[in-house]
C-alpha positions as CSV (number, residue, x, y, z in Angstrom):
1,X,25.6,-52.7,-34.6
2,X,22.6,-53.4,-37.1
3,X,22.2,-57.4,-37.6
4,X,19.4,-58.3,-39.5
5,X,18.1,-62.0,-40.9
6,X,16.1,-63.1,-43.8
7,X,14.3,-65.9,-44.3
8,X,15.8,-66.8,-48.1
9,X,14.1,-70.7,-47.8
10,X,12.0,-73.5,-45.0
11,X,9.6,-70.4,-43.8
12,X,6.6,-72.2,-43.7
13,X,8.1,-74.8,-45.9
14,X,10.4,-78.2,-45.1
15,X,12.9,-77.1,-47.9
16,X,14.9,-75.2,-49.2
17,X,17.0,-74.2,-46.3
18,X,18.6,-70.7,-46.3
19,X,19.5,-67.7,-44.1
20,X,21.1,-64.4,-44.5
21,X,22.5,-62.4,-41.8
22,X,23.9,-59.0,-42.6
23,X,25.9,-57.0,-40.2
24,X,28.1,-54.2,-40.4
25,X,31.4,-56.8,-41.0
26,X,29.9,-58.4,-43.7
27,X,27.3,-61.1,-44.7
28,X,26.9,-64.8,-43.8
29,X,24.6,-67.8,-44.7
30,X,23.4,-71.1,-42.5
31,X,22.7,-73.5,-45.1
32,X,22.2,-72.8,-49.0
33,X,19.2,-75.6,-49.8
34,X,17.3,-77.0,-52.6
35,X,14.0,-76.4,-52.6
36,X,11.7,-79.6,-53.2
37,X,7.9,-80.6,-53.6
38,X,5.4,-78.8,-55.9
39,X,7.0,-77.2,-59.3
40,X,5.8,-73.5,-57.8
41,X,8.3,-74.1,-55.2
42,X,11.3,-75.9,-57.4
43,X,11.0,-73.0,-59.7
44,X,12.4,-70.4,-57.7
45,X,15.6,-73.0,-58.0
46,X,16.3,-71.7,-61.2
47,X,15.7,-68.2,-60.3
48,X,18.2,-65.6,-58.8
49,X,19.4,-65.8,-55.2
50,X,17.7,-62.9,-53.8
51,X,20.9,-61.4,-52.6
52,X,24.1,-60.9,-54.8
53,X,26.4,-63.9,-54.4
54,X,29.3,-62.3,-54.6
55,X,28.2,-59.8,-51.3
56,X,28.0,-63.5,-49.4
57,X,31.7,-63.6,-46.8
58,X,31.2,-67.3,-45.8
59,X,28.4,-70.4,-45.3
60,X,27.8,-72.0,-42.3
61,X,26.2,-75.5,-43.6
62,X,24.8,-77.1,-40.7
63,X,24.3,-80.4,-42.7
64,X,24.7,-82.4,-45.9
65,X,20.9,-83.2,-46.9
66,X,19.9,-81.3,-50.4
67,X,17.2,-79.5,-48.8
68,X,20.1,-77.7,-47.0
69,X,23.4,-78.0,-49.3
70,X,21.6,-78.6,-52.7
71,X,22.4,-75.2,-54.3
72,X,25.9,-74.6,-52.9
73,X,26.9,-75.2,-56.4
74,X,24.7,-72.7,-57.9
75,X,25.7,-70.3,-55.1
76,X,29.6,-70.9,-56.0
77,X,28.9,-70.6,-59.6
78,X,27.2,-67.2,-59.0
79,X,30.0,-65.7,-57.6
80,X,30.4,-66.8,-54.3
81,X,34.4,-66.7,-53.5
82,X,34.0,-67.6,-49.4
83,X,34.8,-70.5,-47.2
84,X,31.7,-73.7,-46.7
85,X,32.4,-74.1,-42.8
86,X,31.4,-77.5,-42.2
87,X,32.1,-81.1,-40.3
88,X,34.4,-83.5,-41.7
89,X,31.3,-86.0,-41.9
90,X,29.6,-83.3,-44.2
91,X,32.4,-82.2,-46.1
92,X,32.6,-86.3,-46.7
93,X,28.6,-86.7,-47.3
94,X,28.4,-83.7,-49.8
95,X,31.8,-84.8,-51.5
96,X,29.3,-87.2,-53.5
97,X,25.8,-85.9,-52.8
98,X,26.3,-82.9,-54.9
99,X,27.9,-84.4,-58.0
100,X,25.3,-86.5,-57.8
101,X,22.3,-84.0,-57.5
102,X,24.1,-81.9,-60.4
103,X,24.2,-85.1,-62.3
104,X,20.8,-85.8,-61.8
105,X,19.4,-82.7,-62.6
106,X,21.5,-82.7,-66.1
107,X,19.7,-86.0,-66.9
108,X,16.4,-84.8,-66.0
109,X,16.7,-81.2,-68.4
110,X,17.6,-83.4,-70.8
111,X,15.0,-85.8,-70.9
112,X,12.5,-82.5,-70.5
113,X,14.7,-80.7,-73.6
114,X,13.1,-83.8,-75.3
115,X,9.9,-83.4,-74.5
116,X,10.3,-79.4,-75.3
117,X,11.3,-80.4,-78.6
118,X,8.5,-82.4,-79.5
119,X,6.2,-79.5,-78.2
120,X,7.6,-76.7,-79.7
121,X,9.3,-75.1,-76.3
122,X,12.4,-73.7,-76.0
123,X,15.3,-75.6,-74.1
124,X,16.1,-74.7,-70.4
125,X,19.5,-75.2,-68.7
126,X,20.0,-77.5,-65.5
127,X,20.7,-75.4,-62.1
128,X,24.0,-76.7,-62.2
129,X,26.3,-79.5,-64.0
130,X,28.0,-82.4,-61.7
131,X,31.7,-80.4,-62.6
132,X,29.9,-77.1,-61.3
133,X,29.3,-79.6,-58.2
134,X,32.7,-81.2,-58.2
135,X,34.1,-77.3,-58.2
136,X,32.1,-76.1,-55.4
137,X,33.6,-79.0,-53.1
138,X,37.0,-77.0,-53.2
139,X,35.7,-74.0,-50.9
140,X,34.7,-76.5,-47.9
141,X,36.8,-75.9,-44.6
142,X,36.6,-78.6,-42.0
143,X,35.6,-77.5,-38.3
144,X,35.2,-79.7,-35.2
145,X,32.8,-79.9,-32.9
146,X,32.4,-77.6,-29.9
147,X,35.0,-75.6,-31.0
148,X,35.1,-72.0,-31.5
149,X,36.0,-70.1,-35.2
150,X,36.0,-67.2,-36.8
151,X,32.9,-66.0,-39.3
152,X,33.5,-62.8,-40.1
153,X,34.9,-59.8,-38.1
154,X,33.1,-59.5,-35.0
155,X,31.2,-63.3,-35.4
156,X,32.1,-66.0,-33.8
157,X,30.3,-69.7,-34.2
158,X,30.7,-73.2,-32.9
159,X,29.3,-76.1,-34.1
160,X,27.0,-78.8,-31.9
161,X,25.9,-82.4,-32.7
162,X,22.2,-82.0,-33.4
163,X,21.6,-86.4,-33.4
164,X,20.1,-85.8,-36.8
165,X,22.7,-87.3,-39.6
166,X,26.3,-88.3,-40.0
167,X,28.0,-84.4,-39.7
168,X,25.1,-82.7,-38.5
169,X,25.1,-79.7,-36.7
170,X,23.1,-77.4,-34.7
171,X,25.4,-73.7,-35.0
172,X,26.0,-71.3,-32.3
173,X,26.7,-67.6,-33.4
174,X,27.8,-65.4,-31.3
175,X,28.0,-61.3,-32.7
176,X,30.4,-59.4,-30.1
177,X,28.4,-55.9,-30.6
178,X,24.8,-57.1,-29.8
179,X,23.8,-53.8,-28.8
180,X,23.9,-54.6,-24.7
181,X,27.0,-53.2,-23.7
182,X,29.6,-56.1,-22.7
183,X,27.4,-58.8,-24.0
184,X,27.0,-60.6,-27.5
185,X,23.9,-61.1,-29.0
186,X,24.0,-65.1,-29.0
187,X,21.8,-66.9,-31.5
188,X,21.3,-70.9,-32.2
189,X,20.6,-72.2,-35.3
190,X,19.2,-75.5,-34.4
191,X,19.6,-76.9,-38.2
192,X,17.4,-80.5,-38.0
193,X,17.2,-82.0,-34.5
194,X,17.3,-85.9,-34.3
195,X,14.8,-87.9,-32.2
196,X,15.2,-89.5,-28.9
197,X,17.1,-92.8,-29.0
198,X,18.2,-92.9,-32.9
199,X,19.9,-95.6,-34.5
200,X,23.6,-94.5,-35.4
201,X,23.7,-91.2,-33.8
202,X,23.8,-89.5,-30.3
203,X,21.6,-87.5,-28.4
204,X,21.0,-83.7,-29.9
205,X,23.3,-81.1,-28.1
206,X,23.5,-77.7,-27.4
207,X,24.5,-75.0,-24.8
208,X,21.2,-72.4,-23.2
209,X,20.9,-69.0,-22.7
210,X,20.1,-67.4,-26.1
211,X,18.8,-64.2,-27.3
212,X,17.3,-65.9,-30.5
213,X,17.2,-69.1,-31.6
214,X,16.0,-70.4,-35.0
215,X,14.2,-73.9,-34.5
216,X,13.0,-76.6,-37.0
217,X,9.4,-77.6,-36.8
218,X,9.2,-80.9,-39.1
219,X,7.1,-83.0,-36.9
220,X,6.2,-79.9,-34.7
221,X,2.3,-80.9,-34.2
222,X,3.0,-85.3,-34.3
223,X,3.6,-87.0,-31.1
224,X,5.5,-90.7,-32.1
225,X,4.4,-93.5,-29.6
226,X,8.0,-94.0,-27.3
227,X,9.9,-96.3,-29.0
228,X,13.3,-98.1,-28.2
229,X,15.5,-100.2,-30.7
230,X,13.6,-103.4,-30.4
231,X,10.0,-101.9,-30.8
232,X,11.1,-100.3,-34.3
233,X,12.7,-103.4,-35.3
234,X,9.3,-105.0,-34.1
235,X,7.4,-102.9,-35.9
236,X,9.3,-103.2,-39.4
237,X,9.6,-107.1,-39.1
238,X,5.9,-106.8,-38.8
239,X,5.9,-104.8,-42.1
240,X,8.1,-107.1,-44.1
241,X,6.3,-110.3,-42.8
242,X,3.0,-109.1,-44.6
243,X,4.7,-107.5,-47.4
244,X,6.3,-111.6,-47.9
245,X,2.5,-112.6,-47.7
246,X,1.9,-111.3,-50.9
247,X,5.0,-112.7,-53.0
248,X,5.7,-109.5,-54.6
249,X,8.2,-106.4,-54.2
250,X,8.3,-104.6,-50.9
251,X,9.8,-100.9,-52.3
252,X,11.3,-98.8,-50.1
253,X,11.8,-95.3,-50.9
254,X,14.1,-93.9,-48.6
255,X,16.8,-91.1,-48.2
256,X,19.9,-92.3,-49.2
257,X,21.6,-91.1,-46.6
258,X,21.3,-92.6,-43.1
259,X,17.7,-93.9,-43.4
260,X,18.8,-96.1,-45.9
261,X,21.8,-97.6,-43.7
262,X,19.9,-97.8,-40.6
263,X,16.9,-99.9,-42.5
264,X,20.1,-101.6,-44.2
265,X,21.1,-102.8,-40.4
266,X,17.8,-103.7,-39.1
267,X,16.7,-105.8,-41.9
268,X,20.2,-108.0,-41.9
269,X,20.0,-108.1,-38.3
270,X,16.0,-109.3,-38.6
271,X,16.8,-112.2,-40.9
272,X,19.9,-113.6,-39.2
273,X,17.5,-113.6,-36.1
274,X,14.6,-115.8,-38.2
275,X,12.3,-112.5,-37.4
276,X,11.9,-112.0,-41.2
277,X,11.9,-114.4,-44.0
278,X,15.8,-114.2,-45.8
279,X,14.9,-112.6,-49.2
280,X,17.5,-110.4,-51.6
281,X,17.5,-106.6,-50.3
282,X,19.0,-104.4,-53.2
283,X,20.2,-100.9,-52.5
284,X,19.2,-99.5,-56.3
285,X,20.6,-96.1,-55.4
286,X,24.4,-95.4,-56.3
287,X,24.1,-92.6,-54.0
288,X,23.0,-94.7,-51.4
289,X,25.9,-97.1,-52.1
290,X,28.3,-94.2,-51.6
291,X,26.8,-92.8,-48.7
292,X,27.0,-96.8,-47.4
293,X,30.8,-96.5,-47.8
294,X,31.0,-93.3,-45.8
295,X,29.5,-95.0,-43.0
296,X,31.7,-97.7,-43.3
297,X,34.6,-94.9,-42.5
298,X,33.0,-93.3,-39.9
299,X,31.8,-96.4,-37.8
300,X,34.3,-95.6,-35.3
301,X,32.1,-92.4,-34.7
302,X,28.8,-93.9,-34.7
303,X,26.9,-96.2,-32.7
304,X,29.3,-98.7,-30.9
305,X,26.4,-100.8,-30.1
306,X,25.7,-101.6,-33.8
307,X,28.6,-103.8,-35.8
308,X,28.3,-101.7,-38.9
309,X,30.7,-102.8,-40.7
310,X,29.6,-106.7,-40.4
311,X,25.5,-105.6,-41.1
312,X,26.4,-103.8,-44.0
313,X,28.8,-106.3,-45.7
314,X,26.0,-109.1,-45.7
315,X,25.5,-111.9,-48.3
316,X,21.5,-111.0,-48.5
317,X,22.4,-106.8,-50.0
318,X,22.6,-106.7,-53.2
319,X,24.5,-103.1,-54.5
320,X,23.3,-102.1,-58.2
321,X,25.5,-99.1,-59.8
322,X,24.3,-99.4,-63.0
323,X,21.5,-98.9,-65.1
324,X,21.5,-102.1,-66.7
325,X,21.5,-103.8,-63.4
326,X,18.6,-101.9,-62.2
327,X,16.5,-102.5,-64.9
328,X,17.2,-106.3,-64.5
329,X,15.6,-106.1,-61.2
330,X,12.2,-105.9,-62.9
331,X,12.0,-109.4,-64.2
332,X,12.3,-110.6,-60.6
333,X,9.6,-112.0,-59.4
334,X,8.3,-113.2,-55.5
335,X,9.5,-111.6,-52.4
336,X,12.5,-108.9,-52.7
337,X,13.5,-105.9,-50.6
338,X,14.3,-102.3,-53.1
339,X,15.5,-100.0,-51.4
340,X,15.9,-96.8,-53.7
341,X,16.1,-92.4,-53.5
342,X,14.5,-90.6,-53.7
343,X,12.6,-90.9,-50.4
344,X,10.3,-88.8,-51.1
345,X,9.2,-90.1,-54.6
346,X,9.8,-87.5,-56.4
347,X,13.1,-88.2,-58.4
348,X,15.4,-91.3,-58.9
349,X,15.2,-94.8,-59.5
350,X,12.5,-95.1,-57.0
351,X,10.1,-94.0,-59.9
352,X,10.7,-96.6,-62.4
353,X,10.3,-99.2,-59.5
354,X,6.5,-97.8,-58.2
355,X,6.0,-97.5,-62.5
356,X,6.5,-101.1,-62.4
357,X,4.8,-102.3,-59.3
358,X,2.4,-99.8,-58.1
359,X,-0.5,-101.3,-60.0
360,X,-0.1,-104.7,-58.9
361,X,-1.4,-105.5,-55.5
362,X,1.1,-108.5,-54.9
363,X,3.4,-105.4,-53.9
364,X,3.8,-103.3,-51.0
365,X,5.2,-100.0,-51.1
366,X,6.6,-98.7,-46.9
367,X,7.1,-94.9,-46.5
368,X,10.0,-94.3,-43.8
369,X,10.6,-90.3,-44.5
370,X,8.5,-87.3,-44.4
371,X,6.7,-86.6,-47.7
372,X,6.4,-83.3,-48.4
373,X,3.4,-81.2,-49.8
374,X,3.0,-81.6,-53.5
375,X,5.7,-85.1,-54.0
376,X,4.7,-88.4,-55.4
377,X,5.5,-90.2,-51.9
378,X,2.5,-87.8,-50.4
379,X,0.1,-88.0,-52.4
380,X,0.4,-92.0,-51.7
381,X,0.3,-91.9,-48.0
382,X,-2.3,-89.6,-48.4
383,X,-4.8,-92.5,-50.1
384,X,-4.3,-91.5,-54.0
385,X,-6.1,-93.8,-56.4
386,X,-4.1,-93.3,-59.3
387,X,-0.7,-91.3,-59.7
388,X,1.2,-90.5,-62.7
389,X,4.6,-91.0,-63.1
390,X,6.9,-89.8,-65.8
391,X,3.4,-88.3,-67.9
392,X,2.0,-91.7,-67.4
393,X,-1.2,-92.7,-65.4
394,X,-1.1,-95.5,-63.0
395,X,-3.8,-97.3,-61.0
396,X,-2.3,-97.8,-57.1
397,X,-3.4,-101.1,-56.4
398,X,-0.5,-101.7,-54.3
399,X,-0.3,-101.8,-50.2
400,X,0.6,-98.5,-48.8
401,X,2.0,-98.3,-45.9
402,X,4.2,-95.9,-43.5
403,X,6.2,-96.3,-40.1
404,X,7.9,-93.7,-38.4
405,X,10.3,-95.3,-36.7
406,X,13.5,-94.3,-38.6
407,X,12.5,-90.3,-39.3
408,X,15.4,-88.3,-38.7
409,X,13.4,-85.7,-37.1
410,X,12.5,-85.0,-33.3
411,X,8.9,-84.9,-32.9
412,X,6.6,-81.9,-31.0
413,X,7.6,-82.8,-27.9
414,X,11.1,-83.5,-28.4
415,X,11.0,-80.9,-30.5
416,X,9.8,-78.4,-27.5
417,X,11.7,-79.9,-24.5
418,X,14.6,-79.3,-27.1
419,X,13.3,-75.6,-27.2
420,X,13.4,-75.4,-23.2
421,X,16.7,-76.7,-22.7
422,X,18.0,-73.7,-24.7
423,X,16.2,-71.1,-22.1
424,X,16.8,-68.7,-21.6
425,X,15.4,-67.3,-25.2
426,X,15.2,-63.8,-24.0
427,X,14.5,-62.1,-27.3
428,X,12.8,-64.4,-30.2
429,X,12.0,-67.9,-30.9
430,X,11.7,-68.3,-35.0
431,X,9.9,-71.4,-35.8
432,X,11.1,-72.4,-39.4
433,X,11.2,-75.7,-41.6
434,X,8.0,-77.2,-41.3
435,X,4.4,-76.7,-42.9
436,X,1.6,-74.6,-41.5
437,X,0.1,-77.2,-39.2
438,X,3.6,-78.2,-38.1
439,X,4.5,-75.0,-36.6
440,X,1.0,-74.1,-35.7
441,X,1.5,-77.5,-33.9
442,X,5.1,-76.3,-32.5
443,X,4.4,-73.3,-31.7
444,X,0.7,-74.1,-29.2
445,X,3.1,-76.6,-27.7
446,X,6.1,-73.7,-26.0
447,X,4.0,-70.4,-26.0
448,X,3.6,-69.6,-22.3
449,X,4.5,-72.8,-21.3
450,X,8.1,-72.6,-22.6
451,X,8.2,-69.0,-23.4
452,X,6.0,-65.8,-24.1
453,X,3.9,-66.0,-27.1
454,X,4.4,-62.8,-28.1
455,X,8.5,-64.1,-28.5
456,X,7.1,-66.2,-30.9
457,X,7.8,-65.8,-34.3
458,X,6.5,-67.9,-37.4
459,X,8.2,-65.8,-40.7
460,X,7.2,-66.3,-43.7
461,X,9.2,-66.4,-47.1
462,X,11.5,-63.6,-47.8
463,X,10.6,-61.9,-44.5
464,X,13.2,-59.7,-42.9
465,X,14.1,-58.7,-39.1
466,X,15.9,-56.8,-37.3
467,X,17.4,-58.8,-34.8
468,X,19.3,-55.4,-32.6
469,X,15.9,-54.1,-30.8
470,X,14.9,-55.6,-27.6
471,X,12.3,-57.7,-29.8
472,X,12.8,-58.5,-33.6
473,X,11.5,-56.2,-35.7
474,X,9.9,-56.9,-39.1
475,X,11.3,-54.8,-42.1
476,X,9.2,-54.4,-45.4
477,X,9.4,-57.3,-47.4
478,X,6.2,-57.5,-49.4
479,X,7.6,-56.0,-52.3
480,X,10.7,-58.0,-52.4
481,X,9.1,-61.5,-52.0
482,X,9.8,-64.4,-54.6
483,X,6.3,-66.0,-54.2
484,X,3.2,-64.8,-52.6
485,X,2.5,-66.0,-49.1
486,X,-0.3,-68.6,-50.8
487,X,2.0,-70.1,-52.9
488,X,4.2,-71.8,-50.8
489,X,2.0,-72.8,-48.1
490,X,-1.1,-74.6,-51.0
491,X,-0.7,-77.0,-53.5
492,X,-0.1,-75.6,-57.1
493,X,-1.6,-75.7,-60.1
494,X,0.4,-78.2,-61.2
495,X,-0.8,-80.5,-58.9
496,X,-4.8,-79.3,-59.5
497,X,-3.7,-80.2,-62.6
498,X,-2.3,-83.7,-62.4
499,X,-5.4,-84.5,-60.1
500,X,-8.4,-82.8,-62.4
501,X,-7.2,-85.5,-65.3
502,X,-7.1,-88.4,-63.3
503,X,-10.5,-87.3,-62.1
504,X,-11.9,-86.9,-65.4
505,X,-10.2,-90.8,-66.3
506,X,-12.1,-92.2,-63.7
507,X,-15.0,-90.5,-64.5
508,X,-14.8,-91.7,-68.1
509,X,-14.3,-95.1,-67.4
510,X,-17.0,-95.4,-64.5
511,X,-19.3,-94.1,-66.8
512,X,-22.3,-96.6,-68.4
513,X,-21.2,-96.8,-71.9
514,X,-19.8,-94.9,-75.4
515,X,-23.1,-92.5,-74.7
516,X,-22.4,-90.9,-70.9
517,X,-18.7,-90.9,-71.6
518,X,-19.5,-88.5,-75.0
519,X,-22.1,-86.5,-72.5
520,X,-19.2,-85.9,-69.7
521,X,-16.2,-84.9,-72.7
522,X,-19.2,-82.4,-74.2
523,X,-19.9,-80.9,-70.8
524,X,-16.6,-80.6,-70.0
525,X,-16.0,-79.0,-73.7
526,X,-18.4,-76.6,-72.6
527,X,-16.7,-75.7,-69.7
528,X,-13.8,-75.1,-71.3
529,X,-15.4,-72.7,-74.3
């Protein structure tokens, strides 16, 4: 039997989660993701699937997080007519999360429609609506953990807590006909592995013995400092002390999903300890607040260390649905806690809170997430001067800073005893999900040591392999690719963009007077002609 895979999304990217499997029974996905960070890469949102929806028997969603359910709507919409096999806690995450994303990306087309007016563009059409969301939710099927079900004639999977989120899953697929006669070809999708010790969730799991397995690299070439529970709550009570110092807003941007209810439970905890000065927190994110209330369900399931359903009903959180009571935030002023999506920066109320504050240095802005390549949220860890947000420019005279403490994502060495657990990996290790240096990173760390370099595989968008061989084989994808290799891996022109006026504003203002500032627009008029 001919099984093949392609790499539809997170080759050489964090987002944008997607992979095809065609057999001779039929066709399969694991995950069907948004795609995030530089507009090169969000584009290809609005494009076709590059398969035929309709082809597609069933999804195997291995968690709820956008960058790996985000176009499930879309996919439904297009003509996809199968089952979504996932965990009740997904099924429960995504119940909200997508309505919300189709929501949001209404809004957004229609404040850009606006601004395509005014220019003399033509209008352009959201990926999906919230009801195209809301529709989608009907073709989920609950599975349990650990327990076996049917894909598709002749594929079997069973799903494994991966310690990452609320539902998440690493998948197991077994095909019956792998070629080796009386054996399957086995192959683990390890979806996002959790760290060591997380708050809320257990230990990543999964069985060994593997002919392929398909492994995240996120934090494949960082090494975290060990940590336990009272070191991170150290750590972010030594955070929110300074950020008091300065009598101004500490922002938060964070995922609204599980980051945002573990920071919820540390800072309660650290003020009814004294650790932290008491200050209003407010959760500006009704996603968040949803997602809060999901918890609250599933606290049985979670950590039974952690009284979750006390932390989370404190007198110091402040929930604000609307957009009225967001706005009023603004006039606070002293210390206050915002917590708001999108973690990254690059969408949601977050925005209008760094707008407000990001030029004052009484504030403090603490990154808790990964920031992708080309997002608002990395271009301010990585030291920007001035940003701009919703076409405006903005000075960052705020404090930047980042912990890692709360990342929902094993790092390189977690991330490659993970790897060795699963041994033996007899055919092909594909590194996925993570940027160049990530897997670069990942991938120095298990080659020989863990397994054979030359089992190594690091595929690239749109790539293709046959997985029935002895080793995977590459098909020709060149002339089916979406983007060129380049464009996924660099920065756009979008961002060069973005970064070339800024440049020329500061060089404008730092020049001596009226005089030098007319010599550097007439050079640059030149440059231009």
């Amino acid at each position: 039997m001919s099984v093949t895979i392609r790499f539809c999304g997170a080759a050489r990217t964090v987002t944008g989660s997607c992979y095809l499997f065609e057999a001779r029974a039929g066709r399969f996905l694991v995950d069907c993701g948004l795609f995030q960070g530089q507009k090169t890469l969000k584009e290809l949102n609005y494009r076709a699937f590059p398969f035929r929806p309709a082809d597609i028997d069933t999804v195997l969603l291995t968690h709820a997080h956008i960058d790996h359910s985000g176009l499930l709507p879309k996919l439904v919409r297009s003509g996809f007519a199968g089952r979504i096999l996932a965990t009740r806690g997904t099924i429960d995450l995504c119940s909200f999360m997508l309505p919300d994303a189709g929501s949001i990306q209404e809004s957004e087309v229609l404040a850009l429609n606006r601004r395509n007016a005014a220019r003399g563009r033509g209008e352009v059409s959201p990926i999906y609506t919230q009801a195209d969301a809301v529709a989608s939710l009907q073709s989920f099927t609950p599975v349990e953990y650990e327990k076996w079900l049917d894909v598709i004639p002749g594929v079997r999977a069973r799903y494994w807590n991966a310690g990452h989120l609320l539902g998440s899953a690493s998948i197991e697929i077994e095909f019956a006909d792998g070629n080796t006669p009386g054996k399957p070809m086995r192959i683990l999708a390890s979806g996002d592995i959790g760290p060591d010790a997380k708050l809320l969730q257990p230990d990543p799991d999964a069985p060994s013995s593997f002919d392929y397995v398909i492994a995240e690299s996120t934090y494949g070439d960082r090494e975290r400092p060990v940590t336990s529970p009272d070191a991170r709550r150290a750590r972010l009570a030594e955070e929110v002390r300074d950020a008091a110092t300065r009598k101004g807003a500490l922002l938060i941007p964070a995922f609204a999903v599980e980051r945002t209810q573990e920071l919820l439970v540390d800072l309660v905890d650290l003020m009814e300890r004294g650790d932290i000065p008491p200050a209003p927190i407010f959760l500006d994110s009704p996603l968040a607040i949803r997602a809060t209330e999901v918890f609250r369900k599933h606290a049985e399931s979670l950590d039974p260390e952690v009284d979750l359903r006390r932390l989370l009903n404190s007198a110091q959180l402040r929930f604000t649905e609307t957009v009225d009571e967001s706005k009023a935030i603004a006039k606070l002023t002293g210390f206050h806690i915002v917590i708001a999506a999108s973690g990254m920066c690059d969408a949601g109320r977050i925005r209008h809170h760094l707008r407000n504050w990001l030029w004052n240095a009484r504030a403090t802005v603490l990154l808790v997430g990964f920031q992708a390549q080309g997002t608002l949220g990395r271009f301010l860890a990585d030291g920007a001067r001035a940003v701009r947000i919703q076409g405006n420019e903005i000075k960052v005279a705020a404090s930047i800073r980042s912990i890692d403490d709360y990342s929902g994502h094993a790092d390189g060495s977690q991330l490659a005893r993970w790897i060795a657990a699963r041994r033996p990996i007899l055919r092909g290790l594909f590194l996925v999900h993570g940027e160049e240096p990530a897997i670069a990173g990942l991938a120095e760390r298990v080659s020989e040591r863990i397994i054979p370099a030359a089992r190594v595989f690091q595929p690239l968008l749109d790539d293709i392999y046959e997985l029935s061989a002895a080793v995977p084989t590459p098909a020709e994808a060149a002339r089916r690719r979406r983007l060129v290799p380049e464009a996924v891996v660099a920065l756009d022109w979008h961002n060069d963009m973005s970064k070339l006026v800024l440049d020329i504003n500061d060089r404008i203002e730092a020049a001596a007077d009226d005089r030098a500032r007319g010599v550097i627009i007439r050079r640059l008029r030149r440059a231009l002609s």
